[in-house]
NUKOLMI-155272 format. One record per residue (C-alpha): residue number from 0; residue in one letter; x, y, z. Coordinates in nm, 4 decimals, padded with zeros to 6 digits. Layout:
N
<tinu><i>NUM</i><aa>A</aa><X>X</X><Y>Y</Y><Z>Z</Z></tinu>
...
This chain:
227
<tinu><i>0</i><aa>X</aa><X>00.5231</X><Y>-05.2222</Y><Z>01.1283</Z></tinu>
<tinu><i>1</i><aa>X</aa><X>00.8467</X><Y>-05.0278</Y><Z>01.0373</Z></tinu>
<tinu><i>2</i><aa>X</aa><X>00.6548</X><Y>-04.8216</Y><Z>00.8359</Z></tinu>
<tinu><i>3</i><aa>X</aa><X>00.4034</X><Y>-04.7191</Y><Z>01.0817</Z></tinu>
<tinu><i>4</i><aa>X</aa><X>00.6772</X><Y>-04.6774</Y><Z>01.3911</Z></tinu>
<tinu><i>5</i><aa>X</aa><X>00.8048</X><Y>-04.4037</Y><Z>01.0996</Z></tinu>
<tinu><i>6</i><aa>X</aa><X>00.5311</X><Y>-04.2576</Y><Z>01.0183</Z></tinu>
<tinu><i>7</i><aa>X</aa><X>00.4421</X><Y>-04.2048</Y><Z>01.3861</Z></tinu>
<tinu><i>8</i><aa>X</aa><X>00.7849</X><Y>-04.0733</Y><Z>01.4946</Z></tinu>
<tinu><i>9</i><aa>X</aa><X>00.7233</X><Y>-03.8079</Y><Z>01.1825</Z></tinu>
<tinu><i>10</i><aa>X</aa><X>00.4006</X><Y>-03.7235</Y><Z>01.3016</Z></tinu>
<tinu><i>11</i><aa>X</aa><X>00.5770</X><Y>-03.6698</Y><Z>01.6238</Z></tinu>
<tinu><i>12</i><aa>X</aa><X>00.8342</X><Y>-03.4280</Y><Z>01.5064</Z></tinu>
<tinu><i>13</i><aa>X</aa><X>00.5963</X><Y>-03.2419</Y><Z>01.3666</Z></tinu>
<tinu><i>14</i><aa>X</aa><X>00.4100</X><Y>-03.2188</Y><Z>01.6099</Z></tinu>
<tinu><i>15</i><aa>X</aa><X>00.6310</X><Y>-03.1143</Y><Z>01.8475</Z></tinu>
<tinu><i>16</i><aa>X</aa><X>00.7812</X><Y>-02.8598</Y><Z>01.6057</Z></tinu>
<tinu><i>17</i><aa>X</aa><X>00.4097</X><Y>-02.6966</Y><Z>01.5852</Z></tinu>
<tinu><i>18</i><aa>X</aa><X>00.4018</X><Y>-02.6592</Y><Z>01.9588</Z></tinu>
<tinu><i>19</i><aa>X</aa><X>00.7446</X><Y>-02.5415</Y><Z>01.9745</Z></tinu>
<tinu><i>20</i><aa>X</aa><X>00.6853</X><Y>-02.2368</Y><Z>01.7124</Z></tinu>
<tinu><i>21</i><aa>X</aa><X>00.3412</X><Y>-02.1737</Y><Z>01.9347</Z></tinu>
<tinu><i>22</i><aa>X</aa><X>00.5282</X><Y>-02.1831</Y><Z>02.2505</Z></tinu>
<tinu><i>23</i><aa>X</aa><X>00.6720</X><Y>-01.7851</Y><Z>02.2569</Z></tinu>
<tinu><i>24</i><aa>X</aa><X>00.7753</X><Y>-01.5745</Y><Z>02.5456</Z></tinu>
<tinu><i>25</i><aa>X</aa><X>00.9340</X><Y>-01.2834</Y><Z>02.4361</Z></tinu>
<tinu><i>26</i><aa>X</aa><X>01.0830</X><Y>-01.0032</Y><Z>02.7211</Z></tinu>
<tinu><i>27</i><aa>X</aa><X>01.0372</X><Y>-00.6596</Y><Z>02.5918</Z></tinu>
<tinu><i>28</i><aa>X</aa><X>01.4464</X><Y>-00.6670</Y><Z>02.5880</Z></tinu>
<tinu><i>29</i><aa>X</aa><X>01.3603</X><Y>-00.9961</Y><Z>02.3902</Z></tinu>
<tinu><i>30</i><aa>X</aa><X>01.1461</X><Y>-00.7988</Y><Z>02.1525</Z></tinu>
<tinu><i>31</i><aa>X</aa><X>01.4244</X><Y>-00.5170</Y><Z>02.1462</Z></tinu>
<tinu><i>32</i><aa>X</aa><X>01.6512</X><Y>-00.7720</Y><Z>02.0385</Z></tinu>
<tinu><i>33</i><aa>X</aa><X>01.4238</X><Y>-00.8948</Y><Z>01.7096</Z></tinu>
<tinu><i>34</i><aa>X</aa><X>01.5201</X><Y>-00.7613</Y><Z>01.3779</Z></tinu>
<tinu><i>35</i><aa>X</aa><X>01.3162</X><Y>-00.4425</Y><Z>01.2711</Z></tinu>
<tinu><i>36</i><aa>X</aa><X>01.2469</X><Y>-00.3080</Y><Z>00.9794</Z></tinu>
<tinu><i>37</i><aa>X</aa><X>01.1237</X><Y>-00.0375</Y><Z>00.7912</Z></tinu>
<tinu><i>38</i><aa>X</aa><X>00.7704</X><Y>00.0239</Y><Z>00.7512</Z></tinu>
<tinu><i>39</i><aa>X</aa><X>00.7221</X><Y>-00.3489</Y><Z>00.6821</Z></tinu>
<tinu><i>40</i><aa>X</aa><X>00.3871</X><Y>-00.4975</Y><Z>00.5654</Z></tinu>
<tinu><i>41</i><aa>X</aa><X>00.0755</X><Y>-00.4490</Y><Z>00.7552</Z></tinu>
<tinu><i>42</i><aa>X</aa><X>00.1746</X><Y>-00.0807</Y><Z>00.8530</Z></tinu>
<tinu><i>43</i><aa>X</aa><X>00.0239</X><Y>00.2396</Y><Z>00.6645</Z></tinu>
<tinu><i>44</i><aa>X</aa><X>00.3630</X><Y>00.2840</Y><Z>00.5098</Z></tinu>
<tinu><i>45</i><aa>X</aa><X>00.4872</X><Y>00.5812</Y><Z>00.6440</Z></tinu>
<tinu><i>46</i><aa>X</aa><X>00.8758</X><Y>00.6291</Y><Z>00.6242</Z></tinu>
<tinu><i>47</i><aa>X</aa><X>01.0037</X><Y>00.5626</Y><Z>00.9313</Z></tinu>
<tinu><i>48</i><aa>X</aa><X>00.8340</X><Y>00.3136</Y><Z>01.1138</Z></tinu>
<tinu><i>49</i><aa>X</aa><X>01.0152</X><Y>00.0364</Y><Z>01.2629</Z></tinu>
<tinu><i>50</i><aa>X</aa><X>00.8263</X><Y>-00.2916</Y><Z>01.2484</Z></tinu>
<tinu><i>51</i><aa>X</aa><X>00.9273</X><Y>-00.6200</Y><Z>01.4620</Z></tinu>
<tinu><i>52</i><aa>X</aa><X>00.7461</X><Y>-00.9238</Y><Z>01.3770</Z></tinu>
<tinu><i>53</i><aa>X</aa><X>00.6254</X><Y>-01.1157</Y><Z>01.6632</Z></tinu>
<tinu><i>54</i><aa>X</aa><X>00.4413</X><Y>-01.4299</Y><Z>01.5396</Z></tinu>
<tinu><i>55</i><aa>X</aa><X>00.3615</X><Y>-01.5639</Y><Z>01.2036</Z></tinu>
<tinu><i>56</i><aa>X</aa><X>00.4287</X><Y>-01.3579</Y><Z>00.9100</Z></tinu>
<tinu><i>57</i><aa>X</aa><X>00.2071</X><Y>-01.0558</Y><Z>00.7663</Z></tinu>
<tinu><i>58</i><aa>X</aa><X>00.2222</X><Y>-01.1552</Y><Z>00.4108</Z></tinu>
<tinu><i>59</i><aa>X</aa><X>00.1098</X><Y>-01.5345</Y><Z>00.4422</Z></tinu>
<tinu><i>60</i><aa>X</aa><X>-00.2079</X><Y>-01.6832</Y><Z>00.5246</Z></tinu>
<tinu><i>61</i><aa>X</aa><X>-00.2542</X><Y>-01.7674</Y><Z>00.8884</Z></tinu>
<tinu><i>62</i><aa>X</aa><X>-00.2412</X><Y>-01.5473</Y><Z>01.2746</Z></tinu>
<tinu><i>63</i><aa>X</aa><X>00.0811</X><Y>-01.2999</Y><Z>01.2894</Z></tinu>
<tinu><i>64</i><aa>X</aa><X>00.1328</X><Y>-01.0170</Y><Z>01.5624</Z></tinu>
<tinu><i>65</i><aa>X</aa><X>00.3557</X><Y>-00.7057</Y><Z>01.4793</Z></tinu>
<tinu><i>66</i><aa>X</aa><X>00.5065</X><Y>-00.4036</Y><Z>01.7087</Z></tinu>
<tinu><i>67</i><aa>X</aa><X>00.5342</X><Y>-00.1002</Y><Z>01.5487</Z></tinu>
<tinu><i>68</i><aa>X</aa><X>00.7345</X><Y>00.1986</Y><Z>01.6998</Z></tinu>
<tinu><i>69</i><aa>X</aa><X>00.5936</X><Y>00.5256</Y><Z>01.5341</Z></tinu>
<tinu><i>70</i><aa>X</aa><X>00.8576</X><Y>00.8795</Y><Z>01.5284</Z></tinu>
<tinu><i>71</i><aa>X</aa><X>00.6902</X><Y>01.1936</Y><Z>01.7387</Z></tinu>
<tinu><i>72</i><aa>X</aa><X>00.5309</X><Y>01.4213</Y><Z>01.5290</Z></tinu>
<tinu><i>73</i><aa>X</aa><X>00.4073</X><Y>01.1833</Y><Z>01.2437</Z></tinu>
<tinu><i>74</i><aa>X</aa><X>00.0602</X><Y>01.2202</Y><Z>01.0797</Z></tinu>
<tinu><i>75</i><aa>X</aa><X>-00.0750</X><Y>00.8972</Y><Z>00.9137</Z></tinu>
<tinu><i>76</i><aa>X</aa><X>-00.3392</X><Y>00.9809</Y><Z>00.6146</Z></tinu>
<tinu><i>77</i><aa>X</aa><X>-00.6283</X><Y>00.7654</Y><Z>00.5912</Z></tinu>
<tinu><i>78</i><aa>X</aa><X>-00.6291</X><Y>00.3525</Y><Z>00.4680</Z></tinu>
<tinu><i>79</i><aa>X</aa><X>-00.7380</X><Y>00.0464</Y><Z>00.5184</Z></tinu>
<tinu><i>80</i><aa>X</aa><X>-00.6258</X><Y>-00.3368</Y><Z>00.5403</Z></tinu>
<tinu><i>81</i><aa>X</aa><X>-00.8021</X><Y>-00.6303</Y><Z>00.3984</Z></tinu>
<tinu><i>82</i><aa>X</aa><X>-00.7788</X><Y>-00.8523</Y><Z>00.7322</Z></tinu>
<tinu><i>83</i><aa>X</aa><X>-00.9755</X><Y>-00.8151</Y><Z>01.0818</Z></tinu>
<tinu><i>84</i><aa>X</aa><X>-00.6973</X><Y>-00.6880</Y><Z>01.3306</Z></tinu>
<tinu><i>85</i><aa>X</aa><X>-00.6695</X><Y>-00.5680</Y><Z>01.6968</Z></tinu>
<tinu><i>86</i><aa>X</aa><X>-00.3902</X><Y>-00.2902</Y><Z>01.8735</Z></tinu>
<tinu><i>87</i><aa>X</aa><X>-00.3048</X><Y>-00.2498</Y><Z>02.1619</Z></tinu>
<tinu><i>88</i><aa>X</aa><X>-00.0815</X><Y>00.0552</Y><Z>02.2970</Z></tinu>
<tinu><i>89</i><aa>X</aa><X>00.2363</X><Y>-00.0229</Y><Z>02.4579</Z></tinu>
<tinu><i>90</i><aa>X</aa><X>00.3780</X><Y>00.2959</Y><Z>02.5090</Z></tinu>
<tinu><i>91</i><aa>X</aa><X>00.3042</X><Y>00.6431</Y><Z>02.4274</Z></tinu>
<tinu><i>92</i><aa>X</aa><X>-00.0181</X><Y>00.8514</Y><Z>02.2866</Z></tinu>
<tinu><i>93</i><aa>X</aa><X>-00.1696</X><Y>00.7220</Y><Z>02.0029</Z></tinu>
<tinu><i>94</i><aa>X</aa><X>-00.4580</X><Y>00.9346</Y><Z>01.8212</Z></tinu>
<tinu><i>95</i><aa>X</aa><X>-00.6666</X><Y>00.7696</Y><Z>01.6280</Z></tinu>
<tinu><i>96</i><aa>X</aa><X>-00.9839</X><Y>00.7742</Y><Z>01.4169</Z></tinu>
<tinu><i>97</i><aa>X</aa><X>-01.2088</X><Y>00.6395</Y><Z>01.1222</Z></tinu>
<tinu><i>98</i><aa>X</aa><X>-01.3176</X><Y>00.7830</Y><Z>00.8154</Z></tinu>
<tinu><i>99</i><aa>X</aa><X>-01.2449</X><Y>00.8353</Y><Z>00.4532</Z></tinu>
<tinu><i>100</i><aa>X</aa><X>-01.0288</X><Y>01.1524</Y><Z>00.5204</Z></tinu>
<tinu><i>101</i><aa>X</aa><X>-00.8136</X><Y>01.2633</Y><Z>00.7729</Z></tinu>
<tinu><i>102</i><aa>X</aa><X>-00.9736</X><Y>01.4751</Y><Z>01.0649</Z></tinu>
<tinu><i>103</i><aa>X</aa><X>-00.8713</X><Y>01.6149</Y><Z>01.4109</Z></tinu>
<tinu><i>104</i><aa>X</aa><X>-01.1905</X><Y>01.6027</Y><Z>01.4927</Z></tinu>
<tinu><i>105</i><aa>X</aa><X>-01.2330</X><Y>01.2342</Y><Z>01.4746</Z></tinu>
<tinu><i>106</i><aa>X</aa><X>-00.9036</X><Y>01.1543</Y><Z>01.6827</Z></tinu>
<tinu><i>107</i><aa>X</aa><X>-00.9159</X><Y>00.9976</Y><Z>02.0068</Z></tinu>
<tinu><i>108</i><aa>X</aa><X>-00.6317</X><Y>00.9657</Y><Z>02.1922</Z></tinu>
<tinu><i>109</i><aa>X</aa><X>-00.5447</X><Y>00.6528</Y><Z>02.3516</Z></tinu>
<tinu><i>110</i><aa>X</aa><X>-00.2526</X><Y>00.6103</Y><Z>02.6200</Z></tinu>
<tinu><i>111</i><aa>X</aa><X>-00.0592</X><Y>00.2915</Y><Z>02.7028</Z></tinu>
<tinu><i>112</i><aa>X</aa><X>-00.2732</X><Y>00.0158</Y><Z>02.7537</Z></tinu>
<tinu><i>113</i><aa>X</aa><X>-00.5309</X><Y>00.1035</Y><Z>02.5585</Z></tinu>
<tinu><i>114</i><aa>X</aa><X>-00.6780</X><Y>-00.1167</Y><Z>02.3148</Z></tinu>
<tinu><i>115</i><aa>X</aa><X>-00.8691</X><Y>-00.0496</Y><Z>01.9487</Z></tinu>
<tinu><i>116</i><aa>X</aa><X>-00.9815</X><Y>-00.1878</Y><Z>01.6345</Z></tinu>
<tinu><i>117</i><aa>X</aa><X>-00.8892</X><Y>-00.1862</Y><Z>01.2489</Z></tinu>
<tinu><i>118</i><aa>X</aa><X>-01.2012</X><Y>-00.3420</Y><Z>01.1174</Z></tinu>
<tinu><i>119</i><aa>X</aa><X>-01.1338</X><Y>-00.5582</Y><Z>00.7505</Z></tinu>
<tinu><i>120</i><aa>X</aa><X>-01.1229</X><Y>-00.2648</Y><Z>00.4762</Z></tinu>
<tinu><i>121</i><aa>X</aa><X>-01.2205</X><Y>00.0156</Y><Z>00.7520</Z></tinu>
<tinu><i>122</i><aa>X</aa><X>-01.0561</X><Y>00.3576</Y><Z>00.6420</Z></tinu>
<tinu><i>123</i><aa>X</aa><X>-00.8720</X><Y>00.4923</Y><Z>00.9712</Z></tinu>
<tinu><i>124</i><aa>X</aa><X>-00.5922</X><Y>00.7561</Y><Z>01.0245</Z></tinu>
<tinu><i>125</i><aa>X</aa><X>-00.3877</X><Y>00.8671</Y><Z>01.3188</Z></tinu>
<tinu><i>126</i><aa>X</aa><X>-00.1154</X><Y>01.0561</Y><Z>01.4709</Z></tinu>
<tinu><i>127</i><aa>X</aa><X>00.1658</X><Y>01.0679</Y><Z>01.7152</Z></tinu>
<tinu><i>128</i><aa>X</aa><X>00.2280</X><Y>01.4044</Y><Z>01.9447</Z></tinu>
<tinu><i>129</i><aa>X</aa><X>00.5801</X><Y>01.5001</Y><Z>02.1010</Z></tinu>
<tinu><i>130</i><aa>X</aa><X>00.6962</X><Y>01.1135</Y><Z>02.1662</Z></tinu>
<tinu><i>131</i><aa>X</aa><X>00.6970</X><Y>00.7992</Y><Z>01.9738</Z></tinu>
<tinu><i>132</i><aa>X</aa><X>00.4420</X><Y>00.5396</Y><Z>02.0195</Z></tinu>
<tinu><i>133</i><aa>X</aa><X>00.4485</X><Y>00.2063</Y><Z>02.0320</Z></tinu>
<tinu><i>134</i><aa>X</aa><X>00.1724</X><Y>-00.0759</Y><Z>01.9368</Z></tinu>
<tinu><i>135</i><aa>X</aa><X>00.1620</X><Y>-00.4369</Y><Z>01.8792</Z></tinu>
<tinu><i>136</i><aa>X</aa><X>-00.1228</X><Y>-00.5528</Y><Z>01.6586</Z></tinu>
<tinu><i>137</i><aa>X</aa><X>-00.2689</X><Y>-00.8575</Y><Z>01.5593</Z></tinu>
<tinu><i>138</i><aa>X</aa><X>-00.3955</X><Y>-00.9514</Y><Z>01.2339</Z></tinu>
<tinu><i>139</i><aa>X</aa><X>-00.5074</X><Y>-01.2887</Y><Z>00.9846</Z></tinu>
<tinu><i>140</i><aa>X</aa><X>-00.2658</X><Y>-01.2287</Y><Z>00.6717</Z></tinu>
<tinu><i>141</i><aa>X</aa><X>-00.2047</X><Y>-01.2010</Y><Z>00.4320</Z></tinu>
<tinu><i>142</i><aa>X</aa><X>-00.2647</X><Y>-00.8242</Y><Z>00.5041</Z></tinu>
<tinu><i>143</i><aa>X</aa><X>-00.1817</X><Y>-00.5405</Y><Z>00.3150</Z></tinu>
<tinu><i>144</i><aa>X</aa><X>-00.2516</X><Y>-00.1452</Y><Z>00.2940</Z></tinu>
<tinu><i>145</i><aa>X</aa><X>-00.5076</X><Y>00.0543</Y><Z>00.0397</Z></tinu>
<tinu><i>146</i><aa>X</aa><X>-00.4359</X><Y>00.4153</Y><Z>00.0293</Z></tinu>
<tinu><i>147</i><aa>X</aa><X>-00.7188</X><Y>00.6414</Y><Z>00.1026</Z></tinu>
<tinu><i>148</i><aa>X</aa><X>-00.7241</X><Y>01.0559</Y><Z>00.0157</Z></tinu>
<tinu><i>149</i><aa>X</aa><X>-00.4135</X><Y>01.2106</Y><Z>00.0186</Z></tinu>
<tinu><i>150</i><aa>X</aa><X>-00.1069</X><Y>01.0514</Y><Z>-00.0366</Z></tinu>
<tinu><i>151</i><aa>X</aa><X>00.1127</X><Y>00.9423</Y><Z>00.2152</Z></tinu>
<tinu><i>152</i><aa>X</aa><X>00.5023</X><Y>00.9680</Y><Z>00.2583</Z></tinu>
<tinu><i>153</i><aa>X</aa><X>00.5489</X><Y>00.5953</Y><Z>00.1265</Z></tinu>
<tinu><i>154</i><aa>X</aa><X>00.3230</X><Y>00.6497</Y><Z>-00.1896</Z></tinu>
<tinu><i>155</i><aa>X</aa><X>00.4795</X><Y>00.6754</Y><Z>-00.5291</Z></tinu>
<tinu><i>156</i><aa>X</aa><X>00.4945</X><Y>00.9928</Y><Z>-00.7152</Z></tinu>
<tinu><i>157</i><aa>X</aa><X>00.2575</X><Y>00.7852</Y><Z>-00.9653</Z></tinu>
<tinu><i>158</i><aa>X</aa><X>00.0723</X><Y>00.4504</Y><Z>-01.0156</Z></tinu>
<tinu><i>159</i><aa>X</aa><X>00.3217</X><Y>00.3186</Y><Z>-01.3066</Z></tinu>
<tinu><i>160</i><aa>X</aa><X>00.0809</X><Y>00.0942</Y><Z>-01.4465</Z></tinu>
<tinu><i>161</i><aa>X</aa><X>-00.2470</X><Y>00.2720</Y><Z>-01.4998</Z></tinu>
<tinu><i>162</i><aa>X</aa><X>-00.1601</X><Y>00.6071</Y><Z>-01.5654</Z></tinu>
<tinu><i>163</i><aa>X</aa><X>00.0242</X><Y>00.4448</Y><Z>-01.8257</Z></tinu>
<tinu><i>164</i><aa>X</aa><X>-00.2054</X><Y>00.2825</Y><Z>-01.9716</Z></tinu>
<tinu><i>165</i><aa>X</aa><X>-00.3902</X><Y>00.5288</Y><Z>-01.9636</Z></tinu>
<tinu><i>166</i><aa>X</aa><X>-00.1833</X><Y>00.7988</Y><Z>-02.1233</Z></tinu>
<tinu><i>167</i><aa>X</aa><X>-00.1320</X><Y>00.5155</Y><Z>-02.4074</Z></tinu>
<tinu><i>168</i><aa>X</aa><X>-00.4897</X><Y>00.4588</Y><Z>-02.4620</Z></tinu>
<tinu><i>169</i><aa>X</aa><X>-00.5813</X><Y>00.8351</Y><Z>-02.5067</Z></tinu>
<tinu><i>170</i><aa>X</aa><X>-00.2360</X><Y>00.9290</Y><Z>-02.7169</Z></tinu>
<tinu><i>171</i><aa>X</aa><X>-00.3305</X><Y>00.6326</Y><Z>-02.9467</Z></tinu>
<tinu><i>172</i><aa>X</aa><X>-00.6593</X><Y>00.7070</Y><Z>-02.9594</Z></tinu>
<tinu><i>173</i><aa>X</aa><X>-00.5812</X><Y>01.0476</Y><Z>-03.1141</Z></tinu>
<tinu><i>174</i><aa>X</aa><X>-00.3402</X><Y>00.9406</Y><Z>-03.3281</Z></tinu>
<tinu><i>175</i><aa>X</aa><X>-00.5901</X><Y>00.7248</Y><Z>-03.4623</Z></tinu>
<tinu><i>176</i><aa>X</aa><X>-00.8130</X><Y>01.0524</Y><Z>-03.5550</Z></tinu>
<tinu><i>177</i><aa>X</aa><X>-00.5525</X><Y>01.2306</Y><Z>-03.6937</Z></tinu>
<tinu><i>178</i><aa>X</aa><X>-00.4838</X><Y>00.9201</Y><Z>-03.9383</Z></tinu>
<tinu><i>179</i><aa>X</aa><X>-00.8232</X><Y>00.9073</Y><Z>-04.0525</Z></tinu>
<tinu><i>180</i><aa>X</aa><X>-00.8401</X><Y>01.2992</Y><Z>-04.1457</Z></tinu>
<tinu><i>181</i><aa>X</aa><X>-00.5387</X><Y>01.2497</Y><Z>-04.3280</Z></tinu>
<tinu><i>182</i><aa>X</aa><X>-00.7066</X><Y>00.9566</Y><Z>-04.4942</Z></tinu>
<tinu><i>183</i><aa>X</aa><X>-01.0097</X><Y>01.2067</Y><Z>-04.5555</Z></tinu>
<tinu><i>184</i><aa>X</aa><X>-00.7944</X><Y>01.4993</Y><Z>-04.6687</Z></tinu>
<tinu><i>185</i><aa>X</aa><X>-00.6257</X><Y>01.2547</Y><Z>-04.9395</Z></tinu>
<tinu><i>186</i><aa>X</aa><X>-00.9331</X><Y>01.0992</Y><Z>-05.0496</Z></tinu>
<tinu><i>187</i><aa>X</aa><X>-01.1191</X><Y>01.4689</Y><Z>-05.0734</Z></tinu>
<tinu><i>188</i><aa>X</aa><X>-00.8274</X><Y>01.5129</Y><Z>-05.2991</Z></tinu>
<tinu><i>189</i><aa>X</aa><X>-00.8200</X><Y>01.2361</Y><Z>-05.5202</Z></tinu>
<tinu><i>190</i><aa>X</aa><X>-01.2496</X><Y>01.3104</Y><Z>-05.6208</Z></tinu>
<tinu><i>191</i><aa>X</aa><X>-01.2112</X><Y>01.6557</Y><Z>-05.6207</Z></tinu>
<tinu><i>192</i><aa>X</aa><X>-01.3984</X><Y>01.7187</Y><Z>-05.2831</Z></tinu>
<tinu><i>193</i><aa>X</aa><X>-01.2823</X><Y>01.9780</Y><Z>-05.0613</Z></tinu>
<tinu><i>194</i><aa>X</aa><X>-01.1050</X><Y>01.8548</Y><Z>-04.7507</Z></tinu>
<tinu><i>195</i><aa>X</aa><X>-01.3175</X><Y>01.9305</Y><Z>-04.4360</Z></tinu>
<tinu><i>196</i><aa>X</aa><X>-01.0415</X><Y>02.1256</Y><Z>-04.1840</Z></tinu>
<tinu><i>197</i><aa>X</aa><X>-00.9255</X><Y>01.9583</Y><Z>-03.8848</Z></tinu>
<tinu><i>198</i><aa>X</aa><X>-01.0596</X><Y>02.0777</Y><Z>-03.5703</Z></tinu>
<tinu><i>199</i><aa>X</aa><X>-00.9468</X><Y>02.3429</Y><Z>-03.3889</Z></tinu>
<tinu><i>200</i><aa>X</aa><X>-00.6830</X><Y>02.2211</Y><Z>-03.1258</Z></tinu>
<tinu><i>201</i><aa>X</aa><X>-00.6697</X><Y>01.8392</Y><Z>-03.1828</Z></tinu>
<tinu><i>202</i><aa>X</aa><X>-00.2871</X><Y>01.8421</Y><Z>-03.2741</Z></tinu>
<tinu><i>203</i><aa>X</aa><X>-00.2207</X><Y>02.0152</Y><Z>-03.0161</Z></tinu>
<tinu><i>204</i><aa>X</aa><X>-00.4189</X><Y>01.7714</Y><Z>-02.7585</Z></tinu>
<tinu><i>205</i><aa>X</aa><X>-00.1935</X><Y>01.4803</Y><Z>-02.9531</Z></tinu>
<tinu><i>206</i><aa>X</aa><X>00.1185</X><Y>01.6555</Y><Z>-02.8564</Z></tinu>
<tinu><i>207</i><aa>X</aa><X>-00.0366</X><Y>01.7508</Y><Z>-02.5266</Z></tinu>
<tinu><i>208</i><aa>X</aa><X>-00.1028</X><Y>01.3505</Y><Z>-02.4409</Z></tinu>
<tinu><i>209</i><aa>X</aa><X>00.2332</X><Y>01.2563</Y><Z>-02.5896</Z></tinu>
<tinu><i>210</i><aa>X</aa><X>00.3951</X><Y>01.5287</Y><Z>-02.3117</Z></tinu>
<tinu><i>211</i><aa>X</aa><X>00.2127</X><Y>01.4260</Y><Z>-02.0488</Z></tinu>
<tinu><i>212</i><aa>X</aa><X>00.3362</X><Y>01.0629</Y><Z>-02.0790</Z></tinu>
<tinu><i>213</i><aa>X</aa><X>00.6874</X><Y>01.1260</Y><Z>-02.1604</Z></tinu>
<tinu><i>214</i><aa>X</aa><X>00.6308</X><Y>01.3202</Y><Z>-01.8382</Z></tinu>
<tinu><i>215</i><aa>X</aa><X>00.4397</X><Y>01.0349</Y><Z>-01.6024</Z></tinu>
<tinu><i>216</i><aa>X</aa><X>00.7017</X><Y>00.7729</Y><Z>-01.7982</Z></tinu>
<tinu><i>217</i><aa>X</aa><X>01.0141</X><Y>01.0012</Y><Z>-01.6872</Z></tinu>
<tinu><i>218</i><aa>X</aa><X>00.8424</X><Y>01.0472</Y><Z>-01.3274</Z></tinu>
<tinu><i>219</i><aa>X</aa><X>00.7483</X><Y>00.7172</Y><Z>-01.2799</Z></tinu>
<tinu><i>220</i><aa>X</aa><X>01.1262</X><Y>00.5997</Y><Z>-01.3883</Z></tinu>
<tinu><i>221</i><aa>X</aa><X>01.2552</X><Y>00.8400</Y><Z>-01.1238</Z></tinu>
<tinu><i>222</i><aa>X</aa><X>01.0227</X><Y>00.7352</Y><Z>-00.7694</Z></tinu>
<tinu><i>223</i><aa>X</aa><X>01.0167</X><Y>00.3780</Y><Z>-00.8333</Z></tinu>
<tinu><i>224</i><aa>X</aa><X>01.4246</X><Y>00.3238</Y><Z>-00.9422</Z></tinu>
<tinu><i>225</i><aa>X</aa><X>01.3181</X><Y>00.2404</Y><Z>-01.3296</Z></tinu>
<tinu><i>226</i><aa>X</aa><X>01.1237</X><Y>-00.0834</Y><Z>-01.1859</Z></tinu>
């Protein structure tokens, strides 16, 4: 009996701790008074915009709700998130549209009180006039942001790991061919046979590749801190 008059008084607590985190009223001075911070997850990542978590949190599974407050002047390339979310404007004139690529053309603008959608892994872009904005959306994380077109203000100068790679593969790759011309040349020597030439340009693609990656490697070093 002990044991079940514990396990029910845990049950209980929990319970009532659920209800209590689902239980929010928030002022706007309430929501002035939350901690903000800079172009925190779920937002296209444009330096700054001031995010205030609401409910939940964006990078874990389950219902969250962020504000964001978006500078005048600000144009927001196009991208996508992975999760189904809904905005509503709070404040301000928010022009928005959908599509691969940024275009005027596609913008609509939408006043306070309006309301919009960010389908799952829709491309959309958007743009604030001569005041800030403000918008509270609501999403089921974990969300993120995919980059579409040109790059915005928060993208890195490069994508560290691929172009990398990349660079590595192809610099290797011709370093391999040069090896096995030498390898040629010496054998042709050894028989007798004259050495077939090496083609026309291929060291200087080698030391073309090997610039280029000290140049991505010294690039990448400097926009993302060495990391």
């Amino acid at each position: 009996m002990k044991i079940l008059f514990t396990t029910a008084l845990i049950i209980a607590a929990v319970t009532s701790l659920v209800h209590a985190q689902e239980e929010l009223r928030l002022s706007p001075s309430d929501i002035n008074a939350l901690t903000s911070v800079n172009a925190g997850a779920g937002t296209s990542g444009v330096s700054g915009i001031q995010t205030r978590t609401l409910k939940g949190d964006a990078t874990k599974s389950g219902i969250y709700t962020i504000q964001l407050t978006i500078p005048a002047n600000v144009r927001i390339q196009a991208h996508t998130h992975p999760d189904d979310r809904v905005a509503t404007v709070i404040s301000g004139t928010w022009y928005i549209g959908y599509g691969a690529k940024f275009d005027d053309a596609k913008l609509k603008p939408l006043t306070a009180g309006s309301f919009y959608t960010e389908p799952p892994s829709v491309a959309h872009f958007a743009k604030t006039g001569n005041e800030p904005v403000v918008l509270q959306i609501t999403g089921n994380g974990p969300t993120g942001t995919g980059q579409k077109g040109t790059r915005t203000q928060s993208q890195p100068t490069c994508r560290r790991q691929d172009r990398l790679i990349h660079l590595r593969i192809t610099s290797a790759r011709f370093r391999k061919m040069a090896r096995r011309r030498n390898q040629r040349a010496r054998s042709g020597r050894l028989t007798g046979r004259k050495p077939k030439g090496q083609p026309a340009g291929l060291a200087t693609a080698i030391a073309c590749v090997s610039s280029r990656f000290d140049r991505y490697e010294a690039t990448c070093k400097l926009s993302s801190g060495g990391h």
